[in-house]
C-alpha positions as CSV (number, residue, x, y, z in Angstrom):
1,X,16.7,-21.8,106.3
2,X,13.3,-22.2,107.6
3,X,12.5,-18.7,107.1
4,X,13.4,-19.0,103.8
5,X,10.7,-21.9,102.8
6,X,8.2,-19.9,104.7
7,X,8.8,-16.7,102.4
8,X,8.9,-19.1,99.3
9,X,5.5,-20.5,100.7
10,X,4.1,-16.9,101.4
11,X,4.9,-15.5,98.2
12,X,3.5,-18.6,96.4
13,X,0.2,-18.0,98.3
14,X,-0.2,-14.2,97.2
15,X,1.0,-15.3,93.7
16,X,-2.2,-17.9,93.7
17,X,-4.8,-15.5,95.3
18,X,-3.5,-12.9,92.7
19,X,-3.8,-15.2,90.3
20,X,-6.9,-16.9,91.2
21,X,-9.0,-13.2,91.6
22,X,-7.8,-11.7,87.9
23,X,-10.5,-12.5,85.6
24,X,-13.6,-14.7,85.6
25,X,-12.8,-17.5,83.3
26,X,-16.2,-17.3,81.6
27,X,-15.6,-14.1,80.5
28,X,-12.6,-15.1,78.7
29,X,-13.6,-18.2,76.9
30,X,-15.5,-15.7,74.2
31,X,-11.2,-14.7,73.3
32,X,-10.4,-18.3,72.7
33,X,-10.0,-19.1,69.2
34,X,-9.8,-23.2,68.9
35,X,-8.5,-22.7,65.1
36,X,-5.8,-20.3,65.8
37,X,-4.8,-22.7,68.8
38,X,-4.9,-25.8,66.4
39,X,-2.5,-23.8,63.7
40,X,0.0,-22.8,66.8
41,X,0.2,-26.4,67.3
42,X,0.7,-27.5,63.9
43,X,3.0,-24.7,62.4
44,X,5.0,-24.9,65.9
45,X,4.8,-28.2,67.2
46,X,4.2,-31.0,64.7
47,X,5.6,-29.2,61.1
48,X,9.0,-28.8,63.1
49,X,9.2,-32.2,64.2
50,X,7.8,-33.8,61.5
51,X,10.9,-31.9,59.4
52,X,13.5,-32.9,61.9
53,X,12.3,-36.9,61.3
54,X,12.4,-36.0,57.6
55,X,16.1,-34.9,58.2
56,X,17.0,-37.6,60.8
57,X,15.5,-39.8,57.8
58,X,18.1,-38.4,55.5
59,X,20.6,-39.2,58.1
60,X,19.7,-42.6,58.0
61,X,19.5,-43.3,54.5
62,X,22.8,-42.1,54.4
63,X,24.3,-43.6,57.2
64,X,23.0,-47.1,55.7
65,X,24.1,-46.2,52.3
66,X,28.2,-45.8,53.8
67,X,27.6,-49.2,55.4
68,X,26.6,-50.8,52.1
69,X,29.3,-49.4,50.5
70,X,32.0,-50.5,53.3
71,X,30.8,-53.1,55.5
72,X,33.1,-52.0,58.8
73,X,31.9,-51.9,62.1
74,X,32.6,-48.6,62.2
75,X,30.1,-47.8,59.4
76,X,27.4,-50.0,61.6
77,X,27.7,-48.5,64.6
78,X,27.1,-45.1,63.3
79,X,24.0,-46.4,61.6
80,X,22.7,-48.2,64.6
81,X,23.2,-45.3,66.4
82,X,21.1,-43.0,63.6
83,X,18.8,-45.6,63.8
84,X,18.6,-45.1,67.7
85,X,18.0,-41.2,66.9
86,X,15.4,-41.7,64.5
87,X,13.8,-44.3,66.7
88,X,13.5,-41.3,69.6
89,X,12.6,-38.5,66.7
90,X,9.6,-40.9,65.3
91,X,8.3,-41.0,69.0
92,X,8.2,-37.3,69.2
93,X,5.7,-37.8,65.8
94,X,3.6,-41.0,67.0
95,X,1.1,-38.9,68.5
96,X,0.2,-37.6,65.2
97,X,0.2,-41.5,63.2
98,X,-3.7,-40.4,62.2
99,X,-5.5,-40.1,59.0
100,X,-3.9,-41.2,55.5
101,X,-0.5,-41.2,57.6
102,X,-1.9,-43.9,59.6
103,X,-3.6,-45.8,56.7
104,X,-0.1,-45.8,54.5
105,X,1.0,-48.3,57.7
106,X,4.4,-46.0,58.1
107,X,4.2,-46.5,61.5
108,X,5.1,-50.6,60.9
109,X,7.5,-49.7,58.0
110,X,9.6,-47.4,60.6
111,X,9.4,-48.5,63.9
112,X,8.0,-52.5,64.1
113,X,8.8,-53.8,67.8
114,X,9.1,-56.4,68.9
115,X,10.3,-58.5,66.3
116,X,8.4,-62.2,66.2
117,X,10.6,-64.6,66.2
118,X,8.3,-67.1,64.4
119,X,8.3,-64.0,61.4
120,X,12.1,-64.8,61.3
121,X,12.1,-68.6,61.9
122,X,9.5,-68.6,59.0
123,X,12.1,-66.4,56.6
124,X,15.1,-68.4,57.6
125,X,12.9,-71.4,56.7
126,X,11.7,-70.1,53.3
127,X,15.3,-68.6,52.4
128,X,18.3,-71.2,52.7
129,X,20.7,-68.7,51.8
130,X,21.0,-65.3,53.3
131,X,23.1,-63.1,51.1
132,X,24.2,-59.6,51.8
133,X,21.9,-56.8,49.6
């Protein structure tokens, strides 16, 4: 066993030195392109996840809509979980809450934690009925 971790650790070592003596790193940073990088990220990275919310979204919207239309508990656990999903999908997308997405407050409209509870003592106060939309 102990010879084992000392050829891992070896071979490690000549993988660094190999790795380390390849090419001077100045000479390389004339082959970087900063807007080719910045469209790999968007086109791979954000566009796919911002899709997937946009699906998850769907999800949702549907999974609220069945609950509407047949209050069981069934129907309202399946849209708290959908809700849990979208919750983790939007957190994949936060990074990106910049710009005119950022300005159109989506980020409160989505995902607004924690609740206040003087927000909802105020409603309850202000509404003496609570009726089901």
């Amino acid at each position: 066993m102990k010879t084992k971790k000392i050829k891992i650790i070896f071979w490690l070592f000549i993988g660094c030195i190999i790795s380390c003596n390849e090419d001077d790193p100045e000479t390389n940073t004339s082959n970087f392109d900063v807007k080719e990088l910045l469209e790999d990220v968007s086109t791979n990275n954000i566009v796919v996840a911002v899709n997937e919310f946009r699906i998850e979204s769907e999800i949702l919207n549907a999974s609220i809509e069945a609950y509407l239309g047949d209050s069981t508990e069934q129907n309202l656990i399946a849209a708290r979980d959908q809700w849990k999903t979208i919750a983790l999908t939007y957190a994949s997308i936060y990074a990106f809450n910049i710009g005119e997405v950022r300005a159109r407050f989506f980020h409160q409209a989505l995902y607004n934690w924690p609740t206040l509870p003087n927000a909802i003592e105020s409603f309850i106060s202000d509404n003496s009925t609570i009726d089901k939309i």
